[in-house]
SELO-462305 format. One record per residue (C-alpha): residue number from 1; residue in three letters; x, y, z. Coordinates in steps of 0.02 Angstrom, whole numbers, always signed. Each point is the difference from the previous one (the first is absolute). Last residue first. Layout:
% residues N
+-----+-----+--------+--------+--------+
!   i !  aa !      X !      Y !      Z !
+-----+-----+--------+--------+--------+
! NUM ! ala !      X !      Y !      Z !
...
+-----+-----+--------+--------+--------+
% end
This chain:
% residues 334
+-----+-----+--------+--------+--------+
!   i !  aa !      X !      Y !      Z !
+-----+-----+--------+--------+--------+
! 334 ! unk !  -2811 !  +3756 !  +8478 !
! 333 ! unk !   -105 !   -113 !   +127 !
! 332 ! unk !   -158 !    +97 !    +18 !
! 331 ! unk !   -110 !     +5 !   +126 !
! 330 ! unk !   -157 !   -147 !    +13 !
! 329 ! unk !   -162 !    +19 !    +83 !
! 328 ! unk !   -116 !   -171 !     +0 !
! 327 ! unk !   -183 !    +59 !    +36 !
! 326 ! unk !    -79 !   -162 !    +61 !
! 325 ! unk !   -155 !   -133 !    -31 !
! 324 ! unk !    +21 !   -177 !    +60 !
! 323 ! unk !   +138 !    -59 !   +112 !
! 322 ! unk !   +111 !    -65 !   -163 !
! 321 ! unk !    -91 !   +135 !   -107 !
! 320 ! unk !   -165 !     +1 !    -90 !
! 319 ! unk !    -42 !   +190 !    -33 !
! 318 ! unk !   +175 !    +65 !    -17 !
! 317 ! unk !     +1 !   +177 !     +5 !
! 316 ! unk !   +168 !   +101 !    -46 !
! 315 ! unk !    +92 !   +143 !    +63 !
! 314 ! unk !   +146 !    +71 !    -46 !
! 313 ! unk !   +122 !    +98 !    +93 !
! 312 ! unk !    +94 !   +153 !    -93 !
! 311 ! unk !    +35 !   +109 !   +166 !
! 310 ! unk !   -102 !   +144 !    -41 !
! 309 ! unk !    -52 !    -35 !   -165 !
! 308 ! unk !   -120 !   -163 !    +76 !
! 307 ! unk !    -35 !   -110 !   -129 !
! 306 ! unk !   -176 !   -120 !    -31 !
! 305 ! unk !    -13 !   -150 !   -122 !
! 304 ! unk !   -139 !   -103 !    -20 !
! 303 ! unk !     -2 !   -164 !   -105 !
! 302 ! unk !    +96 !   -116 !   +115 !
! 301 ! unk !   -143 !   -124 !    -25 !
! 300 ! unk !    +99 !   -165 !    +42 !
! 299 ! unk !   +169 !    +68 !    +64 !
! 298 ! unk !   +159 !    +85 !    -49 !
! 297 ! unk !    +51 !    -59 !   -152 !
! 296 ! unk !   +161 !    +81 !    -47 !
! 295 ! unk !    +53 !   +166 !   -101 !
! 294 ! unk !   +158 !   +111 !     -5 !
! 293 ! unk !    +54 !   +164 !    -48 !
! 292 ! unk !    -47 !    -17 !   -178 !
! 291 ! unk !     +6 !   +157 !    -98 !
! 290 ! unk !    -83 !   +161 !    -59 !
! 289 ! unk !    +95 !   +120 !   -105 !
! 288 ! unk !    +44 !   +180 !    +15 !
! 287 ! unk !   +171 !    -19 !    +69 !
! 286 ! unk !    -83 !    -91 !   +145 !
! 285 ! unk !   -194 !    -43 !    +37 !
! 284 ! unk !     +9 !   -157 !   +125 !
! 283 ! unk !    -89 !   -166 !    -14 !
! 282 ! unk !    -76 !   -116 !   +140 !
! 281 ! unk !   -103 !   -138 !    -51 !
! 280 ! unk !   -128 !   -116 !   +110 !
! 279 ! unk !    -55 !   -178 !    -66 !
! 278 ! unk !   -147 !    -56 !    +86 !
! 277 ! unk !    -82 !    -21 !   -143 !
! 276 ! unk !   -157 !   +120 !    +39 !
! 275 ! unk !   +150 !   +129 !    -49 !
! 274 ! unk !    +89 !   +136 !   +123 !
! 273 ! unk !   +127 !   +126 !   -107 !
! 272 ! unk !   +106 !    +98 !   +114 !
! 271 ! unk !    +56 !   +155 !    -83 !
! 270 ! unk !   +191 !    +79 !    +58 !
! 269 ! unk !    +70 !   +184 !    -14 !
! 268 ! unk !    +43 !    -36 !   +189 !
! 267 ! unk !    -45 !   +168 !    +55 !
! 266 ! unk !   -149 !    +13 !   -128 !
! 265 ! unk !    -70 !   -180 !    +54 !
! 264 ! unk !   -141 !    -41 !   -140 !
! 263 ! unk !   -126 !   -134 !    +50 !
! 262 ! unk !    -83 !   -127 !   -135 !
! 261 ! unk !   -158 !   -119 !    +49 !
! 260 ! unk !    -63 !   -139 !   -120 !
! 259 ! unk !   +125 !    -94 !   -132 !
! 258 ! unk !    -92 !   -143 !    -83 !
! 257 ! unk !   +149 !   -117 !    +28 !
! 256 ! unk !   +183 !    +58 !    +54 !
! 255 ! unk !   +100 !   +159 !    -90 !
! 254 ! unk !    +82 !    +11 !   -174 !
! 253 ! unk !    +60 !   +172 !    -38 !
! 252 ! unk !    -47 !   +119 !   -126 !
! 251 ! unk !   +100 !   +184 !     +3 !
! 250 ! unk !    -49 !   +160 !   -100 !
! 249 ! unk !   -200 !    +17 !    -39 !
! 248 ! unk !    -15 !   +131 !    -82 !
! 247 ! unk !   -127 !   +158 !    +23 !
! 246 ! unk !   +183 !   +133 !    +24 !
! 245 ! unk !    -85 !    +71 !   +131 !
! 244 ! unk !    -91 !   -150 !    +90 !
! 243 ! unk !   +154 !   -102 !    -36 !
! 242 ! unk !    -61 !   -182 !    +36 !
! 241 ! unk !    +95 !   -134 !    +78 !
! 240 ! unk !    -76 !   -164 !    -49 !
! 239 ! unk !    -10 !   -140 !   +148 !
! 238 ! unk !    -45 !   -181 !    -68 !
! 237 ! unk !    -83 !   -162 !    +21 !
! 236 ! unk !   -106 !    +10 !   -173 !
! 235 ! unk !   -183 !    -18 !    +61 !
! 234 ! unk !     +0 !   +120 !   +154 !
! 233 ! unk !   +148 !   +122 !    -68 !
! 232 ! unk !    +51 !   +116 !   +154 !
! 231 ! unk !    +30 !   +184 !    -59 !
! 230 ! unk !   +139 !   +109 !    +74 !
! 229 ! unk !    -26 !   +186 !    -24 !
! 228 ! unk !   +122 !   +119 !    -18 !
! 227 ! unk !     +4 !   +192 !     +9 !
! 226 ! unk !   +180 !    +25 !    +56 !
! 225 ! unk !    -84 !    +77 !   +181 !
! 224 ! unk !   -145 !    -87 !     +1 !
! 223 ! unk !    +61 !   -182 !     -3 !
! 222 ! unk !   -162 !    -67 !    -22 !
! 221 ! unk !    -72 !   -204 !    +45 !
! 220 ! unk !   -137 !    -62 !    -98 !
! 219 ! unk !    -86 !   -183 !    -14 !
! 218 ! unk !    -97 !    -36 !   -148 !
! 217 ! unk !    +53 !    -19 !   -153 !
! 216 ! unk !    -79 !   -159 !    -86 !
! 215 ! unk !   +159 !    -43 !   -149 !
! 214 ! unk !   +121 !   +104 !    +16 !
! 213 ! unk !   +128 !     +2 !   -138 !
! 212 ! unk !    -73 !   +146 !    -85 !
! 211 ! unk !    -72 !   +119 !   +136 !
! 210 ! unk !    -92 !   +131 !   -122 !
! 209 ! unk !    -15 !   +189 !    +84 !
! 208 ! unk !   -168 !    +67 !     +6 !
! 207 ! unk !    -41 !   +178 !    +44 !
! 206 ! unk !   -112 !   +155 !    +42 !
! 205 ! unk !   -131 !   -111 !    +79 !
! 204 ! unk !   -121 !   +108 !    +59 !
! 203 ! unk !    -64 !    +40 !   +189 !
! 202 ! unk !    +20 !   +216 !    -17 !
! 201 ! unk !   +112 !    +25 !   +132 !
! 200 ! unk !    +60 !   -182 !    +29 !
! 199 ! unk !    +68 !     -6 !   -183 !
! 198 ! unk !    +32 !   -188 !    -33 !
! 197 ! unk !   +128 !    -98 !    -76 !
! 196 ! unk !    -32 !   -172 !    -73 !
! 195 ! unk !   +121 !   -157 !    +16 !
! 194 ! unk !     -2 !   -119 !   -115 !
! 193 ! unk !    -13 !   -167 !    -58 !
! 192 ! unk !   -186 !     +1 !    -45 !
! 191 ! unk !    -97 !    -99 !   +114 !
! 190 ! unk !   +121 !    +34 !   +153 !
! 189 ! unk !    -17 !   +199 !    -10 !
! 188 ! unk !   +118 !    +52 !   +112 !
! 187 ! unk !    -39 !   +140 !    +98 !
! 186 ! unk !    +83 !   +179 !     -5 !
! 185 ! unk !    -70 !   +148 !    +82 !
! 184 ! unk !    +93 !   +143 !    -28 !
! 183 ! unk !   +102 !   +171 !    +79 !
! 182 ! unk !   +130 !    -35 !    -95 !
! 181 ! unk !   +123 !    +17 !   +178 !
! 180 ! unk !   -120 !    -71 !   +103 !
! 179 ! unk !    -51 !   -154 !    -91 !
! 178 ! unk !   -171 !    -86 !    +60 !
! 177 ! unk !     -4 !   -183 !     +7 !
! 176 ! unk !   -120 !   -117 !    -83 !
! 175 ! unk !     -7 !   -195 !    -21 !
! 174 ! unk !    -83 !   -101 !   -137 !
! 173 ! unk !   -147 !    +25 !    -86 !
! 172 ! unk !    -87 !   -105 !   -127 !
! 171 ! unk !    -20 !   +108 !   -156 !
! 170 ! unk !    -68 !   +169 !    -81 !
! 169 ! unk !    +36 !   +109 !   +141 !
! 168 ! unk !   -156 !    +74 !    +64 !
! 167 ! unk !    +29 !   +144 !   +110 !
! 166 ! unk !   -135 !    +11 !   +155 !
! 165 ! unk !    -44 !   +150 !    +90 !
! 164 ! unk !    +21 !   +103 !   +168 !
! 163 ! unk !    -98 !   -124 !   +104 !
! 162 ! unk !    -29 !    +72 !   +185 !
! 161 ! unk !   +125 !    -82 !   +152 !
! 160 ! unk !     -1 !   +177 !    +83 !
! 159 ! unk !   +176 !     +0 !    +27 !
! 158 ! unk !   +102 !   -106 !   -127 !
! 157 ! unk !   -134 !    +64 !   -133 !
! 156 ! unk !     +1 !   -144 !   -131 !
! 155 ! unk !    +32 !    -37 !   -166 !
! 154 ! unk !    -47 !   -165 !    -84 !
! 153 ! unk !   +113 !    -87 !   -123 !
! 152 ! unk !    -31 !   -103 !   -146 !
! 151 ! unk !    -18 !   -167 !    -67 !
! 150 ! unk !   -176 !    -52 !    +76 !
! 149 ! unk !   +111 !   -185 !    +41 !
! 148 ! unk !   +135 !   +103 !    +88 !
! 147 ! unk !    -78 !   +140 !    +70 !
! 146 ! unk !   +179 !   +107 !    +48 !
! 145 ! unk !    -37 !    +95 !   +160 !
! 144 ! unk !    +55 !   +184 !     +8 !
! 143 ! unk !    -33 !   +108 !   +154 !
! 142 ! unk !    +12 !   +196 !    -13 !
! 141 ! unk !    +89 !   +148 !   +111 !
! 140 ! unk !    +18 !    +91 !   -171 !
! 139 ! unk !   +177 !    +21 !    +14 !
! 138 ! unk !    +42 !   -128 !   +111 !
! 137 ! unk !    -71 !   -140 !   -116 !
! 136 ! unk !     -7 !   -182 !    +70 !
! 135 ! unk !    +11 !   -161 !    -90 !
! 134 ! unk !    -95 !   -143 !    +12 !
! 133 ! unk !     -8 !   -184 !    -75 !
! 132 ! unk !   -131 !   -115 !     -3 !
! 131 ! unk !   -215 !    +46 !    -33 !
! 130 ! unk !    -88 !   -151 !    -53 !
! 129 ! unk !   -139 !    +99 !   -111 !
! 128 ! unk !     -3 !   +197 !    +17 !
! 127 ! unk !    +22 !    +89 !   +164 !
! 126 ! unk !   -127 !    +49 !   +151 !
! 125 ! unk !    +53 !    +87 !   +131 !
! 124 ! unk !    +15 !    -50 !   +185 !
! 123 ! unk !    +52 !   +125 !   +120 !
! 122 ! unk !    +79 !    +33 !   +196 !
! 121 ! unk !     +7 !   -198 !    +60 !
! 120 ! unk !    +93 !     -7 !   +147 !
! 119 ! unk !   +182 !    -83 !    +13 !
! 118 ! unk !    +39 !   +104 !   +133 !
! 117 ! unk !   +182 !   +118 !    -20 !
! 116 ! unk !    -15 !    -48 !   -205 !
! 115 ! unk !   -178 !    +80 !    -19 !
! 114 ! unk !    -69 !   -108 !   -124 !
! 113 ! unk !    -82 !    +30 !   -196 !
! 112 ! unk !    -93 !   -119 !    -84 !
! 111 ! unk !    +18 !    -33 !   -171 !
! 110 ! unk !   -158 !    -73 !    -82 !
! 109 ! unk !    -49 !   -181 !   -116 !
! 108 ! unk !    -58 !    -86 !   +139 !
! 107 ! unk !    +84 !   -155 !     -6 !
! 106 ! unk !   +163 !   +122 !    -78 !
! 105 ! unk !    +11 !    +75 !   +159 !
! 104 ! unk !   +145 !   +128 !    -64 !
! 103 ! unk !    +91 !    +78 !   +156 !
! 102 ! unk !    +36 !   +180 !    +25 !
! 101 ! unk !   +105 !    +37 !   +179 !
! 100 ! unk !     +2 !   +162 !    +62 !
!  99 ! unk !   +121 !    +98 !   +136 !
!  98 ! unk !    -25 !   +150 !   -127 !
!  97 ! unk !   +187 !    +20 !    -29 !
!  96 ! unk !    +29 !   -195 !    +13 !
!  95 ! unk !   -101 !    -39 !   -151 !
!  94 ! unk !     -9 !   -214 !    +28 !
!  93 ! unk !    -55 !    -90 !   -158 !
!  92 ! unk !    -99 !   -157 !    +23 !
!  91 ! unk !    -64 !   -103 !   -177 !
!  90 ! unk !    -59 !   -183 !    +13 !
!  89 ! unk !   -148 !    -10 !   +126 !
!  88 ! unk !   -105 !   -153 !    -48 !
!  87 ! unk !   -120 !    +63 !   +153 !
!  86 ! unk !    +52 !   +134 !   +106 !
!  85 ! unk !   -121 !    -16 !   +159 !
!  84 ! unk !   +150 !     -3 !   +117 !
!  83 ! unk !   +136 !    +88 !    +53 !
!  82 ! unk !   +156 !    -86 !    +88 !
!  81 ! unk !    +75 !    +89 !   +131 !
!  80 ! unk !   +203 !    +10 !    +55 !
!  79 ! unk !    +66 !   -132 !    -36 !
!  78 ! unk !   +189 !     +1 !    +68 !
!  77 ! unk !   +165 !     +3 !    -75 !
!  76 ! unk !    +43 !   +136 !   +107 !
!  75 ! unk !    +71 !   +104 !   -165 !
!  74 ! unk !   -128 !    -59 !   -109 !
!  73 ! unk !   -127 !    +36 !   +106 !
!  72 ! unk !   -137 !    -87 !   -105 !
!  71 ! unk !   -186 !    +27 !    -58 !
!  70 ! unk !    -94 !   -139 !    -81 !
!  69 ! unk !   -151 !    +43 !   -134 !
!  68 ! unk !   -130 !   -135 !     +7 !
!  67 ! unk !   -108 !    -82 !   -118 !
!  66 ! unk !   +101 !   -165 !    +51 !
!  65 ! unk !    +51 !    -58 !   -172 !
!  64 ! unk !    +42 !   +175 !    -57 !
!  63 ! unk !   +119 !    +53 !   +142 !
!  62 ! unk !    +53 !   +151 !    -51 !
!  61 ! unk !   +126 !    +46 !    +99 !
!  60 ! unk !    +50 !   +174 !    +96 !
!  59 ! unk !   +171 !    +39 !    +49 !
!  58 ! unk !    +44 !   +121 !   +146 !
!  57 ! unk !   +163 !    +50 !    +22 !
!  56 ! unk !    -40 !   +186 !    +38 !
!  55 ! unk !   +115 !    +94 !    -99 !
!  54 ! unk !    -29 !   -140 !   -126 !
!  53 ! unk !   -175 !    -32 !    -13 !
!  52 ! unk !     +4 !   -153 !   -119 !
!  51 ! unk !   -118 !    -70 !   -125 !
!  50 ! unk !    -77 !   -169 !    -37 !
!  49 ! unk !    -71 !    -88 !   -133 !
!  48 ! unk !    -91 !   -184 !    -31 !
!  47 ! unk !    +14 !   -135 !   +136 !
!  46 ! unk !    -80 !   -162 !    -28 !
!  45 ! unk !    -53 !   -113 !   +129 !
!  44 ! unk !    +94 !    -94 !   +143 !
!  43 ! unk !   -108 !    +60 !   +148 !
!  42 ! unk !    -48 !   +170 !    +57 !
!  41 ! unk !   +154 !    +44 !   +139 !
!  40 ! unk !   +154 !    +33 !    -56 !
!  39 ! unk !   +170 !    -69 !    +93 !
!  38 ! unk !   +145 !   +141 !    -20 !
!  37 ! unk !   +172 !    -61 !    -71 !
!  36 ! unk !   +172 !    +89 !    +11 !
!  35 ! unk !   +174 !     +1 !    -78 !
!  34 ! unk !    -14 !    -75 !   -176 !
!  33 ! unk !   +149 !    +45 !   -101 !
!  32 ! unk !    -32 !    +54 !   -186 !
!  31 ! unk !   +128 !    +12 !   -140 !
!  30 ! unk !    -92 !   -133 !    -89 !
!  29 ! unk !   +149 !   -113 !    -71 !
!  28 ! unk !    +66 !    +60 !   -160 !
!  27 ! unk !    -27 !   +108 !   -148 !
!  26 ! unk !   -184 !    -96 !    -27 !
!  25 ! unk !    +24 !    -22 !   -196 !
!  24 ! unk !   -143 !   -140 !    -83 !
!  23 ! unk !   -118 !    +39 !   +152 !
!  22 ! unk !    -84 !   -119 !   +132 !
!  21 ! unk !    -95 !   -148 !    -70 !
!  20 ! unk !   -115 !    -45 !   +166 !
!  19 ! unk !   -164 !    +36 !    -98 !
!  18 ! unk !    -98 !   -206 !    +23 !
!  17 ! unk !    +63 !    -25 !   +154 !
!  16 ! unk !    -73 !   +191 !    +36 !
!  15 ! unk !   -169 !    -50 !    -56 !
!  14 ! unk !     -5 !   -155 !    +89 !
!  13 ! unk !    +54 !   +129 !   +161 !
!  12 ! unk !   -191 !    +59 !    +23 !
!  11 ! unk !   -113 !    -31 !   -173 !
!  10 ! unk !   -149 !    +69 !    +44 !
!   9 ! unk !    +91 !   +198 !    +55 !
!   8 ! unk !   +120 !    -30 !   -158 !
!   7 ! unk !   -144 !    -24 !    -96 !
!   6 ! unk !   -101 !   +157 !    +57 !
!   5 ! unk !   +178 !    +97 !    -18 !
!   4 ! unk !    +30 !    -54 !   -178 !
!   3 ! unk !   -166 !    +17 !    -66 !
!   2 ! unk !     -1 !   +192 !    +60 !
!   1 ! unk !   +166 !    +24 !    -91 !
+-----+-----+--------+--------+--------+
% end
């Protein structure tokens, strides 16, 4: 929640002391080698989303104690530009078929739009209060950002930058992502334990499944194909597995404190769970169920999660490392 993140942000690692529980089952070790570390410029602030190119290898971070968005080469291990004039930037989704990046400048309450080859500014549009999460629809070629404290989500033209409309959801919003296969919008719905589906077509909520044994949904990760989504609890440390056909929810694990950013690995059938803990759970979809691969503290503000599908490395910005601020990338050990 909002609170959450402005406390964590005053608090530094006292808040983390204070959250190091890790989960009741963890399956193991984390399955996780690191192999590689890039220095980051900006200082040892806060770090909020990120999103990956991955034909390309080019990850872009939100770097929301620096106002800045910072480009990598993830292959090179290099920084490649850092882009300015992004203040309390939390949301940055990369669409690699437009060579785009969206990002939410929540200071400013807009999403800006970026040419991904130069960094330059090609739109701002306005969104509704404290704008977060965003999800991109192909089909209508349109820009979602989820206004957390307004509680709804504002559409926008991924080309021309103009306001499509706004759908109220009733209650604090959490993240959004767009499913392919049900052709939806789905964001959770953090005020009221649920997560409501939207019509992109016609902007309505057609939908709202009930989360029981999540407590503050908020983070998102979708398995398209088996038409799963993977919830992370904020006040209740855990990861529901939701049927988005059947409208259960099918699998609860216990994950690390006030879980944050979730990634889905299709080849792997794995989803990384990152917390503001620290605490960092891997757990793997098999015969139907969702279990405990493994799960470890991996640093102080470990609470962003990035995979590649191509060759299943993960990526994860650590705002106050040994040296200072780094991108740790890890592959996997099993």
């Amino acid at each position: 929640m909002w609170w959450r993140r402005i406390g964590w942000a005053l608090a530094g690692t006292a808040l983390v002391a204070a959250c190091s529980s890790g989960p009741a089952t963890t399956g193991g070790p984390l399955p996780l080698r690191k192999i590689a570390a890039v220095a980051l410029p900006g200082g040892s602030s806060r770090f909020d989303y990120a999103s990956l190119d991955s034909g390309r290898g080019l990850l872009f971070l939100a770097h929301m104690g620096a106002g800045e968005i910072v480009e990598v080469d993830a292959r090179a291990h290099t920084v490649v530009r850092t882009i300015a004039d992004t203040p309390d930037v939390h949301g940055v989704l990369v669409v690699a078929d437009k060579h785009r990046v969206y990002a939410t400048v929540t200071g400013r309450d807009q999403v800006v739009a970026l040419d991904e080859d130069s960094g330059s500014v090609l739109f701002r549009a306005p969104t509704g209060k404290y704008p977060d999460g965003l999800a991109y629809d192909p089909i209508r070629d349109a820009v979602w950002t989820t206004d957390e404290h307004a509680g709804s989500e504002t559409v926008v033209d991924a080309d021309a930058g103009n306001v499509r409309g706004t759908v109220t959801l009733g209650g604090e919003a959490g993240n959004v992502v767009y499913d392919p296969g049900l052709d939806r919008i789905i964001v959770a719905v953090q005020g009221h334990d649920e997560l409501a589906v939207i019509a992109p077509d016609t902007l309505t909520v057609t939908d709202r499944i009930p989360t029981p044994g999540c407590s503050g949904p908020h983070g998102l990760a979708l398995d398209a194909a088996a038409h799963i989504m993977y919830v992370g609890c904020e006040d209740n440390a855990a990861l529901v597995t939701v049927d988005l056909t059947k409208r259960a929810v099918t699998d609860h694990n216990s994950v690390g404190e006030t879980p944050d950013v979730l990634a889905w690995d299709p080849g792997a059938q794995r989803v990384y769970v990152a917390t503001e803990s620290g605490w960092v759970s891997v757990l793997e979809r098999r015969a139907g169920h969702t279990t405990p691969a493994g799960a470890g503290h991996l640093a102080d503000g470990a609470h962003i999660v990035v995979v590649d599908p191509a060759d299943h490395h993960s990526y994860f910005p650590i705002a106050a490392g040994a040296s200072g601020p780094a991108l740790w990338e890890f592959e996997p050990t099993a």
